[in-house]
C-alpha positions as CSV (number, residue, x, y, z in Angstrom):
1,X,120.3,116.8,91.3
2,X,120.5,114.8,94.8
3,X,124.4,114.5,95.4
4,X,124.9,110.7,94.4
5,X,126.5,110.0,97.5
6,X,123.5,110.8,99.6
7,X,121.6,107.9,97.8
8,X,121.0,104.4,99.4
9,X,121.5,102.0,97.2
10,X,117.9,100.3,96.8
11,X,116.5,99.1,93.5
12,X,112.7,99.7,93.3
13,X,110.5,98.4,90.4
14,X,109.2,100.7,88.1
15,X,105.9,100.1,85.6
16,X,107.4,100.4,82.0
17,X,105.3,103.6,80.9
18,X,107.1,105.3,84.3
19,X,110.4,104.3,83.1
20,X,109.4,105.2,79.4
21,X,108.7,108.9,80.4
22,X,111.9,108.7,83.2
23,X,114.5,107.8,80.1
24,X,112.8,110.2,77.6
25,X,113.5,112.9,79.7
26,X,117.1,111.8,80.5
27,X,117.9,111.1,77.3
28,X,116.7,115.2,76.5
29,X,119.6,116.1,79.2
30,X,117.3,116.8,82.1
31,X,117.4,115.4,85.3
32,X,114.1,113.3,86.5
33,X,113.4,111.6,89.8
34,X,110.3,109.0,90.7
35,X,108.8,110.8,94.0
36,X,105.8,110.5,96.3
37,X,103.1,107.7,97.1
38,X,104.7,105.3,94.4
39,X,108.0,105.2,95.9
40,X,106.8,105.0,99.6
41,X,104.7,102.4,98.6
42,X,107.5,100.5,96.5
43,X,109.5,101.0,99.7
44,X,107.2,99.1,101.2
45,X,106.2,96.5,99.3
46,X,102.5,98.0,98.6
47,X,101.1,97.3,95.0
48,X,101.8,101.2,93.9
49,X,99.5,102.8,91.1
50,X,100.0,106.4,90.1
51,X,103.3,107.2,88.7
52,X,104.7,110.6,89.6
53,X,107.9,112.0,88.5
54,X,109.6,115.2,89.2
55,X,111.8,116.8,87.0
56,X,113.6,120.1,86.7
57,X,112.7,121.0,82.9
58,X,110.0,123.5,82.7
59,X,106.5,121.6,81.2
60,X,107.2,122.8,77.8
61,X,110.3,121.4,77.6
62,X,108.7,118.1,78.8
63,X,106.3,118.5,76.6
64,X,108.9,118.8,73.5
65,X,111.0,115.2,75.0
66,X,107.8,113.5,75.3
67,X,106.8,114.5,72.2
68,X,110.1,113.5,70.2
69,X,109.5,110.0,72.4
70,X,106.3,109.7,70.5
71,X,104.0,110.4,73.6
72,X,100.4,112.0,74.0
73,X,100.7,114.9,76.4
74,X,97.3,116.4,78.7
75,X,98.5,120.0,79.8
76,X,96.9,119.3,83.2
77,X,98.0,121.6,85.3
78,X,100.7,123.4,83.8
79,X,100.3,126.7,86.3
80,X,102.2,124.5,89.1
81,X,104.4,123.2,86.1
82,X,102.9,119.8,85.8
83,X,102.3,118.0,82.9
84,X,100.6,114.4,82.2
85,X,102.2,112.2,80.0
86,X,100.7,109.2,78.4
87,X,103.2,107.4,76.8
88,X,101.5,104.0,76.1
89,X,97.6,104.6,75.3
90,X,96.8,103.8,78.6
91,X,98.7,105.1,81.3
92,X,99.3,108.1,83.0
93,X,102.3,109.9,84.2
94,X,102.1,113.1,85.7
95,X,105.1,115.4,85.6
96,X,106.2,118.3,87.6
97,X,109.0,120.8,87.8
98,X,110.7,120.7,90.5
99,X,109.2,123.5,92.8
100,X,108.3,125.4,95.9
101,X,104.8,126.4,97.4
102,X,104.0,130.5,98.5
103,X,102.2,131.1,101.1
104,X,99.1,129.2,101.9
105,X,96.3,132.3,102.4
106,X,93.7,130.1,103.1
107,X,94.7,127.5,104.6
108,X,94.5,125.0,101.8
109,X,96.7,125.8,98.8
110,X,99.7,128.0,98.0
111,X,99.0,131.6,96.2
112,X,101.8,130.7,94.0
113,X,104.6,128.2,93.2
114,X,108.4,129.1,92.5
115,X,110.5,126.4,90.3
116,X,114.0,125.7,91.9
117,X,116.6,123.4,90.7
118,X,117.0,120.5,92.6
119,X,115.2,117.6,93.8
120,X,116.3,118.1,97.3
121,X,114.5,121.7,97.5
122,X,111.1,119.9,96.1
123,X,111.1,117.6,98.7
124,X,111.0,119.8,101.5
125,X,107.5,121.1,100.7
126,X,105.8,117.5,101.0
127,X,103.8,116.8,104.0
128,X,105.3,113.7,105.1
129,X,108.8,112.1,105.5
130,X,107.4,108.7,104.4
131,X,106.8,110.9,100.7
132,X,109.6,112.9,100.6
133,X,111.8,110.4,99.2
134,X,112.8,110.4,95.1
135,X,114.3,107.4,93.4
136,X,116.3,107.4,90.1
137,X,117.3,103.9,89.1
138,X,120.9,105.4,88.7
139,X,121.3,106.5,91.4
140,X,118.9,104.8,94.3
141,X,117.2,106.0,97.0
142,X,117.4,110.0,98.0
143,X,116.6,110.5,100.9
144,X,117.4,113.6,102.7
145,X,114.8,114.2,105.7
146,X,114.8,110.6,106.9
147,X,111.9,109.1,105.5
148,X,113.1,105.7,104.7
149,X,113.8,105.5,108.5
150,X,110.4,106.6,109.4
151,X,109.0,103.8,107.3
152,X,111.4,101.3,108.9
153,X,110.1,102.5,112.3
154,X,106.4,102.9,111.1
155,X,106.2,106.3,112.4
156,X,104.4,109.4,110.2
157,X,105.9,112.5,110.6
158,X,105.5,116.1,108.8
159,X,108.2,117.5,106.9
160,X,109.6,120.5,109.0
161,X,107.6,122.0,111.8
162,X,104.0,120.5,112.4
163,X,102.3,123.6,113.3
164,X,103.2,125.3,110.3
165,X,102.9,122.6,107.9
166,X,98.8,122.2,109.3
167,X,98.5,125.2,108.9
168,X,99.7,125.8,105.6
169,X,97.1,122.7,104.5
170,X,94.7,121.3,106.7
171,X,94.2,118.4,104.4
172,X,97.4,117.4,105.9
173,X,95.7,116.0,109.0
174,X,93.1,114.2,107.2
175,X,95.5,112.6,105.1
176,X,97.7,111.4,108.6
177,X,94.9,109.7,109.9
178,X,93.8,107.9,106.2
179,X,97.7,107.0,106.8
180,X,97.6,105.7,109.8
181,X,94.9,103.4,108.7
182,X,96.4,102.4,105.3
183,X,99.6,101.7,106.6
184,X,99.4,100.9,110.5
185,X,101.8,103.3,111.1
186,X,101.8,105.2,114.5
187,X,101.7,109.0,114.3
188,X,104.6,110.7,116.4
189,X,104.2,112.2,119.0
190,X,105.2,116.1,117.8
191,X,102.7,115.5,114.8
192,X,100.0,114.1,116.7
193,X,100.1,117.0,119.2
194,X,99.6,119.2,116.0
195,X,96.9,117.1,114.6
196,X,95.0,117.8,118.1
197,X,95.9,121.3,118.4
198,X,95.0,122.5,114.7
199,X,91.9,119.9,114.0
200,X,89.6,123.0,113.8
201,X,91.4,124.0,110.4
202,X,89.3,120.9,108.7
203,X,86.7,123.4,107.8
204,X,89.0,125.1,105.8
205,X,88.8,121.5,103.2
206,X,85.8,121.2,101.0
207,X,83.4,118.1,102.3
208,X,83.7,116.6,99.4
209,X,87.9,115.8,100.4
210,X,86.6,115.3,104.0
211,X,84.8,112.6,103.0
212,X,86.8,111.2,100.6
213,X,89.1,111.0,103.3
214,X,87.2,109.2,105.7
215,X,86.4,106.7,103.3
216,X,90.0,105.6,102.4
217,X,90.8,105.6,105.9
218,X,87.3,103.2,106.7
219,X,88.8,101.2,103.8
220,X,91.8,100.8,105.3
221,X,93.5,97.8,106.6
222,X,94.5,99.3,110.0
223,X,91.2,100.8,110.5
224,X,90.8,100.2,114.9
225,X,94.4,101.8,115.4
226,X,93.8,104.9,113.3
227,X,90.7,105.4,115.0
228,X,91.7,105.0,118.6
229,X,94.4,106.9,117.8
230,X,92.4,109.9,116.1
231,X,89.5,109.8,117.5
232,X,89.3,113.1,118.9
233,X,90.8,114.5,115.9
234,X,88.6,112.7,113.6
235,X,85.5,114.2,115.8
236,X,85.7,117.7,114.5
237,X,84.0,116.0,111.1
238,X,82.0,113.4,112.8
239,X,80.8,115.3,116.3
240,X,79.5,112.1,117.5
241,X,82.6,110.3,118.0
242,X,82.8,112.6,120.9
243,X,80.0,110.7,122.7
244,X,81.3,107.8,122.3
245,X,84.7,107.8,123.4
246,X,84.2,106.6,127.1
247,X,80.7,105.6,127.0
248,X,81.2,102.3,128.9
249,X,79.4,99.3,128.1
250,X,78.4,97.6,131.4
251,X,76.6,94.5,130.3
252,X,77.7,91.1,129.7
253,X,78.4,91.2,126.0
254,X,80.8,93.7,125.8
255,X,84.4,94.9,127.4
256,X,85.2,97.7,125.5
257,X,83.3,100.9,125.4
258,X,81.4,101.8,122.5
259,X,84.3,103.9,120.8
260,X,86.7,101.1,120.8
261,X,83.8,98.3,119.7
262,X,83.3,100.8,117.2
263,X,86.5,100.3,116.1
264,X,86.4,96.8,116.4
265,X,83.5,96.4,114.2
266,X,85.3,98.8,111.6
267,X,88.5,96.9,111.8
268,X,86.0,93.0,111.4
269,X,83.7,94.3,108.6
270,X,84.4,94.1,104.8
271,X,86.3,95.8,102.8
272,X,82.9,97.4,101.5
273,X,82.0,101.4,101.6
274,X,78.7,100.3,102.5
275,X,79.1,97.9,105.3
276,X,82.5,99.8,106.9
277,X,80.4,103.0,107.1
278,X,77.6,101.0,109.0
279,X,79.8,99.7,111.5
280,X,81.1,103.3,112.0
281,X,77.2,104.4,112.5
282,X,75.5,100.9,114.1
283,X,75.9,102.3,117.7
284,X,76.4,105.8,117.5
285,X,73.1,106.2,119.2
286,X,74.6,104.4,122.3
287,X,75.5,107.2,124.4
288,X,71.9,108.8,124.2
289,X,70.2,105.8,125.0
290,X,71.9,104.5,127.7
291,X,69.8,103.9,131.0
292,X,70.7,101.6,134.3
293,X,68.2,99.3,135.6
294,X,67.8,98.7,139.5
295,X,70.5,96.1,139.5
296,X,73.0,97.7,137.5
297,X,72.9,96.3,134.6
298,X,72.8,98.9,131.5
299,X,70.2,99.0,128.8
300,X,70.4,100.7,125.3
301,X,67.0,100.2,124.7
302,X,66.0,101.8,121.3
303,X,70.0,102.7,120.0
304,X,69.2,101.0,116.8
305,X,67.2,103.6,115.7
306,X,68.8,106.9,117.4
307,X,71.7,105.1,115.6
308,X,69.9,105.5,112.6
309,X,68.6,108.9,112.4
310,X,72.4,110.1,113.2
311,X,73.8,108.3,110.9
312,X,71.3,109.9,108.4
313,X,72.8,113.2,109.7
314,X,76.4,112.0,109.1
315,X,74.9,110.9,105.7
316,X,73.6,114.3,104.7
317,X,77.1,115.8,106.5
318,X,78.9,114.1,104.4
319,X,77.4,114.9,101.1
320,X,76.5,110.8,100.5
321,X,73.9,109.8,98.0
322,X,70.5,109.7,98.9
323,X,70.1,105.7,97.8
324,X,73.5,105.1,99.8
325,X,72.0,107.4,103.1
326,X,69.2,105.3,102.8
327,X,70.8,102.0,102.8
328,X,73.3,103.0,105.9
329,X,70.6,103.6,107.7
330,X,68.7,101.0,107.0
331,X,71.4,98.7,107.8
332,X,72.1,100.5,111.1
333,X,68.4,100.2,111.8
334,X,68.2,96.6,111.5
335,X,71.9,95.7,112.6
336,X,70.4,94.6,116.3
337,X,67.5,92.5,115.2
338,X,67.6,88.4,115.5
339,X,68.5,87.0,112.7
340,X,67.1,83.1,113.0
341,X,68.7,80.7,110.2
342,X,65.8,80.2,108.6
343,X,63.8,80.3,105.2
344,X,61.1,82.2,107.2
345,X,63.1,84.1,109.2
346,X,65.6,85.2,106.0
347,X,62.7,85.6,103.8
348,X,60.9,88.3,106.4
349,X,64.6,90.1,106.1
350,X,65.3,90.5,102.3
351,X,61.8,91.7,102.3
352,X,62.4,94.5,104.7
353,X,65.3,95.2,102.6
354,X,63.8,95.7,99.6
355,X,63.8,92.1,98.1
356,X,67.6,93.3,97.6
357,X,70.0,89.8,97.9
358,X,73.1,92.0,98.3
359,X,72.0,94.1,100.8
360,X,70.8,91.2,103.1
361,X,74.4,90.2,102.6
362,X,75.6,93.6,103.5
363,X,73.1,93.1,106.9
364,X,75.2,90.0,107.6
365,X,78.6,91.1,107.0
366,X,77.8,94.1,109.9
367,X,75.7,91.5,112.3
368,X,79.3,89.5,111.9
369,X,81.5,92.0,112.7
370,X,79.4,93.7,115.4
371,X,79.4,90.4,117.1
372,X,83.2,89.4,116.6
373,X,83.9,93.0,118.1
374,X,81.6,91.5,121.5
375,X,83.3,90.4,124.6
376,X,85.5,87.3,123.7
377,X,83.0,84.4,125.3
378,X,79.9,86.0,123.1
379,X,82.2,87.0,119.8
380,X,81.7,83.0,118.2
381,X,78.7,84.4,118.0
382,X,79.3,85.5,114.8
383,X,79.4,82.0,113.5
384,X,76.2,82.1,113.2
385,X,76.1,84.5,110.7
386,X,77.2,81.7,108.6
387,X,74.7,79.7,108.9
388,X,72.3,82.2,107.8
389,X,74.3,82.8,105.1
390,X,73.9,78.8,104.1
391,X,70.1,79.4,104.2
392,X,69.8,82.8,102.1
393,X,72.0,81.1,99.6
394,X,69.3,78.4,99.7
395,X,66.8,80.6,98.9
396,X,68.0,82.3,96.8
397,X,69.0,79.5,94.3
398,X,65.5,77.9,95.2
399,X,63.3,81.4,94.2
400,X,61.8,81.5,96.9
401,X,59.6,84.3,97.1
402,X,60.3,87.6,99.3
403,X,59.4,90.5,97.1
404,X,56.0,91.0,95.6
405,X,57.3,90.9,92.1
406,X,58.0,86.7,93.0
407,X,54.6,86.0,93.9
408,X,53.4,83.4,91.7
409,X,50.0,86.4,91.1
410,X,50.3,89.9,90.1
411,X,48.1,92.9,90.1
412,X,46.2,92.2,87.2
413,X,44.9,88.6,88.7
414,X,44.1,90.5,92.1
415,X,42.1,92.9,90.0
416,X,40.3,90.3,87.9
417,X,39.4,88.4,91.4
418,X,37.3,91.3,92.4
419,X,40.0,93.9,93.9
420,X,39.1,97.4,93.4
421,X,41.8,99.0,91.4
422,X,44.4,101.8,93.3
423,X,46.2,100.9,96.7
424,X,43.7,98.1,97.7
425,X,46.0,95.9,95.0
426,X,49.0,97.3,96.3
427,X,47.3,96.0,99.6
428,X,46.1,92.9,98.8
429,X,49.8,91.8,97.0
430,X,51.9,92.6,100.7
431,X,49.5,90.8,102.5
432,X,49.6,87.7,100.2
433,X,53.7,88.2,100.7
434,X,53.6,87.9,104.0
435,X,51.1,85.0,104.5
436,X,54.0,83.6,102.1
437,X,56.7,84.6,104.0
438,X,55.6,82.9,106.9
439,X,54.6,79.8,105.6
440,X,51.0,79.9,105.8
441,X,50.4,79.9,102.0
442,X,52.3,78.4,99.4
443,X,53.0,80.2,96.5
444,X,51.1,78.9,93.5
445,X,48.4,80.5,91.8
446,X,45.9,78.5,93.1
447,X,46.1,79.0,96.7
448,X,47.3,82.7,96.3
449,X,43.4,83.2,94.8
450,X,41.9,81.7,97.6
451,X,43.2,83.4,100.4
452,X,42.9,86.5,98.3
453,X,39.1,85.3,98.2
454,X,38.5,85.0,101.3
455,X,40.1,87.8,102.6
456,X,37.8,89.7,100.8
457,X,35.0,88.1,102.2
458,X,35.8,88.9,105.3
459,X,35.6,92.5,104.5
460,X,39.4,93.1,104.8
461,X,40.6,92.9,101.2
462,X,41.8,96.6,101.1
């Protein structure tokens, strides 16, 4: 047990099923400790989910308190002594003996664990100061490596020696920059020359926790910081980060270069998957496409879609699914094109999205924050994203048409009018959306069978 003295006296709140498990165990005669995320987070004021709790009774021994307490018990990973405790229906605790990791062979998890007998001991094998601090409500804080501190001072910092902890678990520097972007904490200095130094070891972690990675850290609220910061780090998983860091924007619009208004547009978007991953991609294609014109003024003719096809790549890199690939790119595709606020001009857009409402919205959203991340006299610009968002909320409530399944006519009425059957009706129904897209039709029955009419009489009905 942490010597009481070394405690600060801090009272954190604790969800009742936590302190259910805590006194169950206490009340058996073993000592038991609240540790990791939930308590940094507590510390902070963060809402905190998972509860985790260290103990040192061996699982079974857990497992024979919970049980007296009336709990349901998962033997989750009982190998590394940790048991998950449900003592409420609903939530769960997970609970481990206090321990120690072997030696980490390949780079990602320890060959074996060895239980010791104090709190104290466990803590030194976590990867952060900010989570090696325990809390037992009699007792307060423990805090032995200087974590609370850290936190006060916003700084993340391994536990021990950098090198070695990276190299014990390369996961480690993924999860400093998610940090940095979760919390807006700065990463110090010794840990962030260790991130830089050891950044190849990512391809020791599976893709699947490289991505999950990046996309807590895109979700994050800090997201510009962590990625200026990490950057180069970060570009070991996404290579073209690389190209962008220092590719200067020389045209009125922007002052940053396209790394930084990147990061901008990450840091603007919405909290979405979707949308933050778009702003990531929109101009990736910058540095490829960049061209100077005889009076110095430079072009990125054609980004949109180099921007695109690599964020397809990323897509596939990053084991995404094929309908989300092909909405990121899609988005990243269009992000550049005008946008009037319009019916006609709206209704030409959902349809080249699919007749999909809520990925039109999703177009908007990364218009807005690709704008906002502009130079400052062309960022109101992004007001006017609002207005179009005032007209698609028009159309939508009014029905106006933009897919082919709203045309007042369907296949069978094309075919009945004289259509041969196959991809002339397929034909013959885009063509009669777009003459109502742009206005030149209304959409009734009626006047749909007309032009359908005479489009065939002029030869061109498939």
């Amino acid at each position: 047990m942490g010597d009481m003295e070394e405690c600060v006296d801090m009272q954190i709140e604790v969800p009742e099923h936590g302190m259910a498990v805590h006194q169950a165990l206490r009340a058996a005669g073993f000592d038991a400790w609240f540790v990791g995320g939930y308590v940094r987070d507590a510390v902070l004021g963060r809402q905190a989910h998972d509860v985790d709790i260290a103990t040192d009774a061996r699982w079974p021994q857990v497992q024979a308190a919970c049980a007296a307490a009336g709990f349901r018990t998962h033997e989750t990973g009982t190998k590394h002594g940790t048991l998950t405790v449900v003592p409420d229906g609903e939530h769960a605790v997970e609970v481990t003996t206090f321990r120690t990791d072997g030696a980490y062979l390949d780079g990602r998890h320890p060959e074996n664990v060895a239980f010791v007998e104090s709190i104290e001991e466990d803590l030194k094998r976590r990867d952060f100061t900010m989570n090696a601090l325990a809390y037992q409500p009699e007792c307060g804080l423990f805090d032995p490596l200087g974590g609370l501190e850290d936190i006060r001072r916003g700084l993340i910092r391994v536990v021990g020696t950098p090198d070695e902890r990276f190299k014990e678990d390369a996961l480690r520097i993924l999860r400093a920059c998610r940090f940095a972007s979760q919390l807006g904490f700065a990463i110090e200095p010794e840990t962030a020359s260790a991130l830089r130094t050891h950044k190849h070891l990512i391809q020791n972690v599976s893709q699947e926790r490289v991505t999950h990675e990046l996309d807590e850290l895109l979700m994050g609220e800090f997201p510009h910081d962590a990625l200026m910061a990490t950057a180069d780090v970060l570009a070991f998983a996404i290579p073209e980060l690389a190209a962008m860091n220092g590719c200067e924007q020389r045209t009125k619009y922007h002052c940053f270069d396209v790394l930084e208004h990147t990061a901008w547009a990450v840091q603007f978007a919405e909290r979405s998957r979707l949308v933050r991953w778009a702003a990531l991609c929109h101009d990736m294609g910058k540095p490829a496409s960049a061209f100077f014109a005889t009076d110095g003024v430079e072009h990125f003719y054609g980004h949109a879609h180099v921007s695109a096809e690599l964020a397809r790549g990323v897509a596939r890199r990053m084991l995404m699914s094929s309908a989300f690939a092909a909405d990121l790119a899609l988005l990243v595709q269009l992000h550049s094109e005008k946008i009037a606020p319009t019916r006609r001009s709206v209704r030409r857009f959902l349809a080249k999205l699919g007749g999909r409402p809520e990925l039109m919205r999703a177009l908007l959203q990364l218009k807005r924050a690709d704008m906002a991340a502009h130079a400052p006299e062309y960022a109101a610009d992004a007001a006017l994203m609002d207005e179009v968002q005032q007209v698609l909320d028009a159309v939508l409530s009014e029905k106006d048409a933009f897919s082919v399944e709203m045309l007042a006519v369907n296949g069978h009425d094309v075919m009945s009018w004289g259509v041969p059957e196959g991809r002339c009706v397929g034909n013959m129904l885009a063509w009669l959306l777009e003459e109502v897209i742009e206005e030149r039709v209304p959409n009734e029955r009626a006047a749909l069978r007309a032009a359908a009419e005479a489009r065939t009489q002029r030869g061109s009905g498939c």
